[in-house]
N, C-alpha and C positions, 0 to 999 in steps of 0.2 A: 909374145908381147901383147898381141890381143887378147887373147884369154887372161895375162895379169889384170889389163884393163878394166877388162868387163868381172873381172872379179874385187878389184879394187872398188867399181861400181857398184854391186851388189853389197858390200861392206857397208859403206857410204847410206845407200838407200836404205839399209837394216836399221845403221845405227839413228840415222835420221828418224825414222819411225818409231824405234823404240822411243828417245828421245822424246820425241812429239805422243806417245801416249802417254810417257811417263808424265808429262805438264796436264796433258788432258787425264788423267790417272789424280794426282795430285788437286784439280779444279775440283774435280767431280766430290771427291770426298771433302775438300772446304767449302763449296756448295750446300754438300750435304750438314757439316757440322756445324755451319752456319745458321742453317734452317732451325734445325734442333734445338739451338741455341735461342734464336728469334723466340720459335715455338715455346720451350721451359722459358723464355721472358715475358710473354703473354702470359701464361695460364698464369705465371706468378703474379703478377700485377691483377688480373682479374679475380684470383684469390685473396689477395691482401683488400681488395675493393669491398668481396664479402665479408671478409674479414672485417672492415673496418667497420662496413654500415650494420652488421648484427653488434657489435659491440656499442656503438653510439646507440641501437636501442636497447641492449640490455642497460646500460647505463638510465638513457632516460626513464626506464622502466625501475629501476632501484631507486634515484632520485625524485620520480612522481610518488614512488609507493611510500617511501620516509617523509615527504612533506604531507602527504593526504596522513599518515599517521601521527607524525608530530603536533599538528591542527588539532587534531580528533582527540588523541588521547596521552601520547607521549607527554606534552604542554603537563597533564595532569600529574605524571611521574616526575616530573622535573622539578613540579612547584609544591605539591602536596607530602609532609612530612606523612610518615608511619600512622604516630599518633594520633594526626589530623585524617587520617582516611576513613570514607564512611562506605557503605556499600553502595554502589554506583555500577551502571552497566555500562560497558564500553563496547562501543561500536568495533564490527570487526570484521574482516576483507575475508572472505570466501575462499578466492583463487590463490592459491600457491603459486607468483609469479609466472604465469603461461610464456613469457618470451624467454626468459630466465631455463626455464625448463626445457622448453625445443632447443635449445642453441650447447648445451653444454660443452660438445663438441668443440665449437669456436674460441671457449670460453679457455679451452683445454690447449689452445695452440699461443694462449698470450706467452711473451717471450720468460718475463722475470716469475719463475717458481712462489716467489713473498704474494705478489698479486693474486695469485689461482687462487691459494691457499686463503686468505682474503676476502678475497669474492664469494668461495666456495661456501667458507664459515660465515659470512653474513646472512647467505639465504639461508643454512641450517639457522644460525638465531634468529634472523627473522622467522621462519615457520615456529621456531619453539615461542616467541611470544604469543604469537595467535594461540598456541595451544595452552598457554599461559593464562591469558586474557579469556579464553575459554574458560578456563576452569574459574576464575575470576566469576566470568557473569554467573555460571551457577551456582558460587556463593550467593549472587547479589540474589539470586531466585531464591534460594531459599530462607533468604532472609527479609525478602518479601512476601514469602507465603506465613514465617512466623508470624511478621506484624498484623499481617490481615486477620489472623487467627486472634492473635490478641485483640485487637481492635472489635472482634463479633462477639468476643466469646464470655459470657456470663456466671463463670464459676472462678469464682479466687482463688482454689487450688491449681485449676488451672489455667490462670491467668498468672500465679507464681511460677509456674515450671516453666510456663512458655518465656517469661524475662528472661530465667536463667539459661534456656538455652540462646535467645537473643547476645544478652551480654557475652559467652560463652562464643557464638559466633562473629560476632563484632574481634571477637581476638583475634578470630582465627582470620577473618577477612586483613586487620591489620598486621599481622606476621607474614599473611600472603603477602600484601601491598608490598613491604619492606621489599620481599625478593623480585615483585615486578620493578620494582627501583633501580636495583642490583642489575637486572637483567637489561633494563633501556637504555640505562649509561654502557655496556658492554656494548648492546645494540649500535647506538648512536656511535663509538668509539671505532668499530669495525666496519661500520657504512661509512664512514668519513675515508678509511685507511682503502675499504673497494672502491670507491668515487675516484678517489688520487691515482689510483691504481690503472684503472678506467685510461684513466682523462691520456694519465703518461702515454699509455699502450696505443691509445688513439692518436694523438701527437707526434707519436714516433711512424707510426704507418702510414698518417698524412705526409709527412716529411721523405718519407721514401716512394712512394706517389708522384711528389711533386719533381722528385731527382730524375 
């Protein structure tokens, strides 16, 4: 009878035990995926933080770079026909977007694939007009080195060759003009479509932020 007892005991205190590690068993790993959990909920928040503030300035970095352009010279494509173009130097930005360019990365985690693409293609048109407006002003140079020529020069023979290649490059400056035309309405149509782009992505990250 005593030995059933103390064995009935022994049962008892096993299963008690087990019991009680299996709760502490059970704590220990909700403890633990809980952390983990906390943890991937910070690092996310503090990503989307990065996230949001390189994007407000690539943004305001597109929108300073389109209004200091539109001022300067786009105004000129907008309002000047073909015909009416004279050779004219246009002012023109050095840097290929430096925030634009360290960040692409970031640029590369906005959610909607339409925006990337968007984004992406603006800075490529944007740099092709610089390279545009490049080739631009060295029209205008050498169509300021003709007049000068002309302007000094005291032979009629060639003071007729140098007209003709003048008028001759007057065409060639207005056929250009035409495609820099072409090319600013592309420009302005696809910096408007990244700015929306932008703004949404920004919008929606604040809003998950504030959640």
């Amino acid at each position: 009878m005593g030995d059933s007892l103390t064995w009935g005991s022994i049962l008892v205190n096993l299963a008690s035990g087990l019991f009680g590690s299996g709760i502490g068993a059970g704590i220990s790993i909700w403890t633990t995926k809980w952390s983990i959990a906390e943890k991937n909920a910070s690092e996310q928040r503090a990503e989307n933080e990065v996230i949001l503030h390189t994007l407000v300035s690539v943004r305001s970095e597109l929108d300073a770079a389109y209004q200091r352009y539109f001022s300067q010279t786009g105004k000129m494509f907008a309002n000047t026909p073909p015909h009416k173009a004279q050779a004219v130097y246009l002012p023109v930005q050095e840097e290929y977007f430096p925030i634009y360019k360290n960040n692409t990365q970031i640029v590369g985690k906005i959610r909607n694939e339409k925006t990337i693409e968007t984004v992406v293609s603006c800075y490529i048109c944007a740099a092709g007009m610089i390279d545009s407006i490049r080739f631009n002003n060295s029209l205008y140079e050498k169509h300021e080195k003709i007049s000068y020529e002309l302007m000094t020069s005291q032979n009629p023979n060639e003071i007729q060759k140098l007209s003709k290649q003048k008028e001759i490059l007057m065409g060639e400056i207005r056929e250009y003009w035409e495609r820099l035309q072409i090319h600013h309405h592309e420009l302005h149509r696809i910096a408007s479509l990244a700015y929306t782009g932008m703004t949404e992505e920004i919008d929606r990250r604040k809003t998950a932020l504030k959640a």
